[in-house]
N, C-alpha and C positions, 0 to 999 in steps of 0.2 A: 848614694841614693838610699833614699830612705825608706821602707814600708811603713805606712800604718796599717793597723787591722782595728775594724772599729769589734768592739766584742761589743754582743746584741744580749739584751737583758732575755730572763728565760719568760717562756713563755708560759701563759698561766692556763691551762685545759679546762673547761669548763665541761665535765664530763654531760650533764643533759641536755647543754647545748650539741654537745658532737656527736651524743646519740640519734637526738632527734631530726639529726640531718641526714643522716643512713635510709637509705631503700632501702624495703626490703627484698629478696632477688624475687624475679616473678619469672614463672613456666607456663608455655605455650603449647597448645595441642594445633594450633593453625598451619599448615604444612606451606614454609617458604620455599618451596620446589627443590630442585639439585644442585647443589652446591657452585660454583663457579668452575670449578677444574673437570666437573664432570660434564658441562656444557658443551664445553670444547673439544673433548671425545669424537671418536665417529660412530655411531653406533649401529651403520647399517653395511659394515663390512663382511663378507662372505667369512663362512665357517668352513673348514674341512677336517673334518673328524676321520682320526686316522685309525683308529682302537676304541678301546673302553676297559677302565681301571677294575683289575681284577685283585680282592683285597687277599692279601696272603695265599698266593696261587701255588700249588704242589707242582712241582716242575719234574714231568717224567722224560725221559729220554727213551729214544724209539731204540728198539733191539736191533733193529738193520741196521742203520745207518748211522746209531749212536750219538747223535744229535739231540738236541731238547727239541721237544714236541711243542708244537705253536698252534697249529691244527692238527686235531687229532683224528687219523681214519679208521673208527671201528669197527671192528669186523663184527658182522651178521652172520650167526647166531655164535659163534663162541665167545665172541665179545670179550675179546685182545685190542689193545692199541698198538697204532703204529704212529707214523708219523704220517698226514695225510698222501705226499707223493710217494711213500714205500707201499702203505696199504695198496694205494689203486696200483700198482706196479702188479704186487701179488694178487688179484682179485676172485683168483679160484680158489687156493690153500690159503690158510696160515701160515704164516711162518714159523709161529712159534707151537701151533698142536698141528699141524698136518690138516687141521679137520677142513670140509668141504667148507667153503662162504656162500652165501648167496649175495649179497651185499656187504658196499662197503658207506659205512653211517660216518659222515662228517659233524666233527663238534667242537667246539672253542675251548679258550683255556682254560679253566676254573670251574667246568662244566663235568669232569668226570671223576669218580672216585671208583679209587684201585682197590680190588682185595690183595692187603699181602700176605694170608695169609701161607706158612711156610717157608718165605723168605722174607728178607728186608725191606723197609721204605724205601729205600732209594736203590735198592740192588734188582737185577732181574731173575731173579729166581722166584718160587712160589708160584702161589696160583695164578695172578696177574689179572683176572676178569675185572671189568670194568662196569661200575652202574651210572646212572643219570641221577640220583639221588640216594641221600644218604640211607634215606629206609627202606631203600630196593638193598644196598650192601650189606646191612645190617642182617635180612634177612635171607641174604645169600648164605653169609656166614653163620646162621643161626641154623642154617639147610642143609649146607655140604659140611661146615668144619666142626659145628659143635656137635654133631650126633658121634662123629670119633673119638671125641673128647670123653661124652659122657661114657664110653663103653671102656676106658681105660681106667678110670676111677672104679674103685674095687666097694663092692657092694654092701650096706651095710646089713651089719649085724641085729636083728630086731628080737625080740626078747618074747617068748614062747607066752601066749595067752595063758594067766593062771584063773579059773572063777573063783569069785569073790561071792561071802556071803551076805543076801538082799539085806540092805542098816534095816535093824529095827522103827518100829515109830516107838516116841514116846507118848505114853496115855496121859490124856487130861487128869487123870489122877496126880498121878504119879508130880507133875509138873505143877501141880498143887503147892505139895509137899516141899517142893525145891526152893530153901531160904532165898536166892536171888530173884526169884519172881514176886520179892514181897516189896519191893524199891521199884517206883515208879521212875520214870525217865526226869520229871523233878526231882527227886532226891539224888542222881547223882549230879546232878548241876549243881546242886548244895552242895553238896560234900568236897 
């Protein structure tokens, strides 16, 4: 059996023939609706929201029960956390300062910031009080911990008032006299 192959002469381009048969691409601002995949979707399916995405959350663990804190139950007025079911347990004292409560303040995760200051981030030591916002903490800290602070830095040394005697003026004369007052603000742009 034999093959032939016919071999085909080349072919000759006529470049502004094959240009001028080119569209050019064209863009539409006319809205063809939703796609076909998105059609067939259902779009009136019940939602059930279980949470809400809290972005880089500080994760304390409750001193009782040593647990991570999911809800937090903060005490009124010394404003310690626990864990919400420890707090209402203890609803008269603290647990951690003894002190009297009146309330106990429920709050979500990512909603409170700790002072540490005296102990760690993530340890239970220190002061532990807790704010609703960062420039309630800021000025905790600026309240209780730095007036300590400032009183241990050792005071400085200031340098005993000497009087100095009043400058003279110089006289129109005198300033006369004084060869650089002879050069105008042009002359030294020349020079």
């Amino acid at each position: 059996m034999r093959i032939m192959m016919k071999i085909l002469p080349p072919v000759k381009i006529d470049m502004e023939a094959d240009i001028s048969q080119l569209e050019a691409p064209t863009f539409t601002t006319l809205n063809r609706g939703p796609p076909e995949p998105m059609l067939r979707l259902r779009w009136d399916h019940r939602v059930s929201l279980i949470g809400e995405k809290v972005l880089n959350p500080m994760i304390h663990c409750c001193d009782k029960c040593l647990k991570p804190i999911l809800i937090y139950g903060r005490m009124i007025p010394c404003k310690h956390v626990f864990c919400l079911p420890c707090a209402r347990e203890e609803d008269k004292t603290c647990p951690r300062c003894m002190y009297s409560v009146t309330r106990v303040e429920q709050t979500g995760l990512g909603t409170v910031f700790m002072c540490t200051h005296g102990g760690t981030r993530y340890g239970n030591s220190g002061c532990r009080r807790t704010y609703l916002s960062q420039r309630d903490l800021q000025a905790h800290i600026n309240h209780r911990h730095a007036v300590g602070e400032v009183e241990q830095v050792p005071a400085k040394v200031v340098a005993p008032l000497v009087p100095q005697q009043p400058q003279r003026k110089i006289s129109q004369a005198s300033s006369q006299n004084d060869p650089r007052s002879e050069q105008t603000p042009l002359q030294y742009r020349n020079q």
